[in-house]
N, C-alpha and C positions, 0 to 999 in steps of 0.2 A: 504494500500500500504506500502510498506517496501524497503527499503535499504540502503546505507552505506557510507557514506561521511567521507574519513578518509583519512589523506594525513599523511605522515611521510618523513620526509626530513631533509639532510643532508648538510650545507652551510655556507657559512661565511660571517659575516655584513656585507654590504660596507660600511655603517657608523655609527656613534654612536647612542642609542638608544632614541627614544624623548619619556620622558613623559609628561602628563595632567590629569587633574583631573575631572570627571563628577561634573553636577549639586547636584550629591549626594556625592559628594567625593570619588567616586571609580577610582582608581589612571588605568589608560588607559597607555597601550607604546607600539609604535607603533620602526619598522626598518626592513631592509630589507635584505633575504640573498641573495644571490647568488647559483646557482646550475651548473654545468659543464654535458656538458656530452662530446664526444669525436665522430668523425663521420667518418669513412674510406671515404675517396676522393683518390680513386685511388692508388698510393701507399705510401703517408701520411694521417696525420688524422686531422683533422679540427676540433675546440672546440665551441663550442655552450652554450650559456650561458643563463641561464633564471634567470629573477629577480622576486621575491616571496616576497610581503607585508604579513607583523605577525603583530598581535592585541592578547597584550597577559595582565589580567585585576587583576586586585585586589594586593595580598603581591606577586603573581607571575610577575608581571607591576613593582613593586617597585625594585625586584633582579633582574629582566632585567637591568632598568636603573641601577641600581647599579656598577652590576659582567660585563654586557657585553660591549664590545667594538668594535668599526673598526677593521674587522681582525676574529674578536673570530669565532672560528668555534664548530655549534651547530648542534644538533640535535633537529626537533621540531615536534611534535607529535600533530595534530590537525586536523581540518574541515575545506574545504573552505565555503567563501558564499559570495553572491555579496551585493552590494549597490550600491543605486543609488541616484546622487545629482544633481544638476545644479550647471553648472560654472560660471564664474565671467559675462559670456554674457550669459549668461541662456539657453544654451547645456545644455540637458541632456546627463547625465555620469553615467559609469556603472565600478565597480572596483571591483575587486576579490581579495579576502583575505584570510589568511589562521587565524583562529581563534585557537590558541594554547589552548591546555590543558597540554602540559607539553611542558618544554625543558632542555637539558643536555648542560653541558660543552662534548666539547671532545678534545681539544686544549690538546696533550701530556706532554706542558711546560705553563702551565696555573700559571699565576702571580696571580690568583684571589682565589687559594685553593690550601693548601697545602698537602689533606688530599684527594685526587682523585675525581673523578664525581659527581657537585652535581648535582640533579634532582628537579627540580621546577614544584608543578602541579598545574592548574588551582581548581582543586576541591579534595582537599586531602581526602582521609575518615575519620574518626572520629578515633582518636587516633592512627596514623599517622603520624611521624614524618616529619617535611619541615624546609631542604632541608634534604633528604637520601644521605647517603654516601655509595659508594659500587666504581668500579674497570671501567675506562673508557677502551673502547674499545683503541685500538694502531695500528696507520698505518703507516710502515716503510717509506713507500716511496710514498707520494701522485702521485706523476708522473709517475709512474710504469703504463708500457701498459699491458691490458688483452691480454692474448695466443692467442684469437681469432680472 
């Protein structure tokens, strides 16, 4: 059987990043963005919001907590997958995560680089630089409505 669990998403923390450290020391850090999208209600448009938990592990966990903040808006490029735990009353819970393999600054007045987009992957290739520098993307006007 075959197929493709790949989420790519565009959002901004709502709060600062937390990290932890495994039983093995692989530094874990977890935060959440935020996603908008925009919904014609007749003749205004009503904003709808989703909120997306990121698990993102290793030197890639440690530049999260580092570079990111409340605020910073990301690009993150990853997998979902669930888990399931029991609650403090022993409910079972089921939680959906998005499991990054990479993520980009794209903040146009970013305090944390002076040098444009860095890129953070979970699994760099062999001789590979981390982080890569190259040219963030630029959105004049987040608040600009589509023609449509």
């Amino acid at each position: 059987m075959s197929g493709l669990n790949k989420v790519l998403l565009i959002g901004r923390l709502g709060r600062d990043p937390e990290i932890r450290y495994s039983s093995n020391n692989t530094p874990i850090c977890n935060f959440s963005i935020a996603t908008s999208d925009r919904i014609r209600k007749g003749d205004s448009f009503e904003e709808k919001t989703e909120w997306h938990r990121i698990v993102v592990f290793g030197n890639q966990a440690e530049n999260a907590s580092k570079f990111l903040k409340k605020g910073s808006l990301i690009f993150v490029d990853g997998k979902i997958q669930s888990r399931s735990y029991q609650d403090k009353d022993g409910n079972e819970r089921t939680v959906f995560e998005i499991i990054a393999n990479s993520w980009n600054f794209i903040d146009s007045n970013k305090e944390n680089s002076s040098s444009g987009e860095r890129t953070y992957q979970q699994n760099p290739k062999e001789g590979e630089p981390q982080p890569q520098v190259g040219n963030a993307p630029k959105f004049d006007n987040e608040d600009d409505e589509l023609p449509f």
